[in-house]
N, C-alpha and C positions, 0 to 999 in steps of 0.2 A: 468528462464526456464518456457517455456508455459507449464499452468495444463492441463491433462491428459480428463481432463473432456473439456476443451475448444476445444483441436484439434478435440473431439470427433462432437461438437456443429459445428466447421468449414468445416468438413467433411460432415456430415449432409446436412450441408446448400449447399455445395455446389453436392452434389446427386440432392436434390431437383430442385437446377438449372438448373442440366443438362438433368433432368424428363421433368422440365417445356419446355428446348428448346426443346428436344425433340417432346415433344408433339404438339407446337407450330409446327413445323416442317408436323410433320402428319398431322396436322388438316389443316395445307395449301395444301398439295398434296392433301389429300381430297377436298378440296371445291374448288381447280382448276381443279380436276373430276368430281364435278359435275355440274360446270360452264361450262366444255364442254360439260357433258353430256345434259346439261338444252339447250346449242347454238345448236346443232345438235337436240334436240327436236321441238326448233322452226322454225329450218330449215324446217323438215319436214313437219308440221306444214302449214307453208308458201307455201310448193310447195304443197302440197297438195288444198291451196284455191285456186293454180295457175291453177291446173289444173279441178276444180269444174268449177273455174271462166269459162275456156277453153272448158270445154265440153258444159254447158248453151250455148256459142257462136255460137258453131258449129251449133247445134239443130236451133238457130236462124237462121243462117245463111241459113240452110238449110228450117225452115219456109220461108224466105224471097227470096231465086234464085231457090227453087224449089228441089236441090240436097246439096250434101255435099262440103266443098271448094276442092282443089285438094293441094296437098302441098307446101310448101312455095319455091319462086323460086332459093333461098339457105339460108345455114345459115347467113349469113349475108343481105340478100333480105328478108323480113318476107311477101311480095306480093303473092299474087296466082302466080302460077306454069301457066304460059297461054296456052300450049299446053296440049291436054288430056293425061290419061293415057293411055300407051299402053300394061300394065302388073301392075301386083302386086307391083314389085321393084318401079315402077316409081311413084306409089302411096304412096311409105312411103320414108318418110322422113321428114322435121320440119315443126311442126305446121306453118302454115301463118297469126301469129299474127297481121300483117297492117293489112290484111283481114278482121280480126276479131276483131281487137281494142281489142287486150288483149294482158299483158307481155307476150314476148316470150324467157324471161329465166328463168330457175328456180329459189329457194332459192343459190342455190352453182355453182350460174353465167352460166351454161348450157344452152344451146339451146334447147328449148322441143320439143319431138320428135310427129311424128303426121304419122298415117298409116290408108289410105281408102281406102274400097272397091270399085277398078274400078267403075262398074257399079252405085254405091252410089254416084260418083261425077260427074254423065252426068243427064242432065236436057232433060226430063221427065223421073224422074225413072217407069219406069215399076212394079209397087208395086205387079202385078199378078206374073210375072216371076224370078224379082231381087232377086238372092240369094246372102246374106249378108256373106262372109268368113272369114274375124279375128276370131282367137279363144285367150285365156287367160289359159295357165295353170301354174300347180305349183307342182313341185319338193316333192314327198311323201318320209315319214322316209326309206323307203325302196329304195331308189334313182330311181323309177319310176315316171313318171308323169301323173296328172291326170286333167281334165277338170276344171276350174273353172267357164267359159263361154266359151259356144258353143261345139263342137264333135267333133268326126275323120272326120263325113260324115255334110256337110254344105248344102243343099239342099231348095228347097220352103216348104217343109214342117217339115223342123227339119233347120231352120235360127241361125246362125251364130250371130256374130255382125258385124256392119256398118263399125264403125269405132274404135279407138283405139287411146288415147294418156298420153304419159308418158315422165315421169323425169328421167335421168340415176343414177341419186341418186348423193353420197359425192365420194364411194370409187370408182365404174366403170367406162367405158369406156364415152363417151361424145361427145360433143364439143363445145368449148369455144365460147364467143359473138363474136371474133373476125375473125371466121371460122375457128380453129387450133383444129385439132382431139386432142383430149387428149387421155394419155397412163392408162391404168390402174393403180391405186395404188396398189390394189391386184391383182396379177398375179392368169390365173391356173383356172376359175370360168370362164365355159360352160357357166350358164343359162347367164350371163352378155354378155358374147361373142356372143351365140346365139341373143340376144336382139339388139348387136349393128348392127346385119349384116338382123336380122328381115324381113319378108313382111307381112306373113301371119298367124305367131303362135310366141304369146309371153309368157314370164315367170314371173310370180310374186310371193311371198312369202319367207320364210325365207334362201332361196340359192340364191337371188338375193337382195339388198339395191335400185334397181328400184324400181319407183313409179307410179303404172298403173292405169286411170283412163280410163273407155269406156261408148259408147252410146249402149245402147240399140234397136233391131230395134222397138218394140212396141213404147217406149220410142218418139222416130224419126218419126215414121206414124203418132203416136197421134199430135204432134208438128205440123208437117205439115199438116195434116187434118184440124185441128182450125184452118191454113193458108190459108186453100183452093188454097196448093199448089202440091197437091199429086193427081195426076188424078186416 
């Protein structure tokens, strides 16, 4: 007959055992949370120098033809857009990365999105009269929105911004490198929807997983002034 003290010893050990898989157990679910957590940081990360990269370009570009580029001639065309604009809507839409020698997807394979002011992409801008209209805002605790760059009113003397370009982020709405709209992962989320359908007033902050990066117009004058391409 097994002693009383033994089973107790068997018992034991095998608690322990089942502590340790246990444990084991959690501490993988853990650190495969925060290996995603860590890939979605560099994601952001990533699209974030995409879009630094992106806007340095622009400014460039706009040192060098005088204006801003117009946007790309589709998603899958990254070339200027060769007809002007004729409205707000025909001004946004994806960056035209050939244009500008810069990725034109983001970290989570998207198309980056790219939105100018008419005016801003015809050569000679009129820097007495051009008023710059993107604005940027963001979603208050109170489910109001409020200015982050620019106003309700955009005018020559309370300027706007030029231009405007952004990433749809991981979960929103999109479109893939191979021109196929993508569906949202999360349903139900306005300020994304409002984003996708965008020309002239965008949303950033914590109601959206969008990634917005803009020029400035000071920012833009000074550029082209040193270009001595801004009459």
């Amino acid at each position: 007959m097994m002693h009383r003290s033994t089973l107790k010893t068997q018992g034991g050990a095998a608690l322990l055992l089942l502590v340790a898989v246990l444990g084991l157990g959690a501490a993988s679910l853990l650190m495969n949370a925060f290996s995603r957590n860590g890939a979605e940081s560099q994601r952001q990360q990533r699209t974030l120098a995409i879009l630094a990269q992106a806007r340095d370009a622009l400014t460039g570009f706009a040192a060098a033809n005088g204006r801003l580029p117009r946007p790309a001639t589709s998603a899958t065309d990254g070339r200027e857009r060769p007809a002007e604009c004729a409205s707000d809507a025909d001004c946004s839409g994806f960056l035209p990365w050939v244009a500008l020698g810069v990725p034109g997807l983001d970290a989570w394979g998207k198309v980056v999105r790219y939105s100018v002011t008419p005016e801003m992409s015809r050569a000679p801008i009129a820097s007495v009269s051009a008023v710059a209209n993107r604005v940027v805002l963001q979603r208050k605790a109170d489910g109001g929105l409020a200015y982050v760059a620019g106003q309700e009113q955009c005018d020559v003397s309370a300027q706007c911004l030029p231009a405007i370009v952004f990433s749809q982020g991981k979960e929103g709405y999109g479109t893939a490198a191979s021109g196929t709209r993508l569906a949202p992962t999360l349903r139900g989320n306005v300020d994304e929807a409002a984003n996708e359908l965008a020309s002239t007033s965008f949303v950033t902050g914590n109601s959206v997983d969008d990634l917005l990066a803009w020029i400035t117009l000071p920012a833009l004058y000074q550029r082209m002034r040193a270009a001595r391409t801004l009459p």
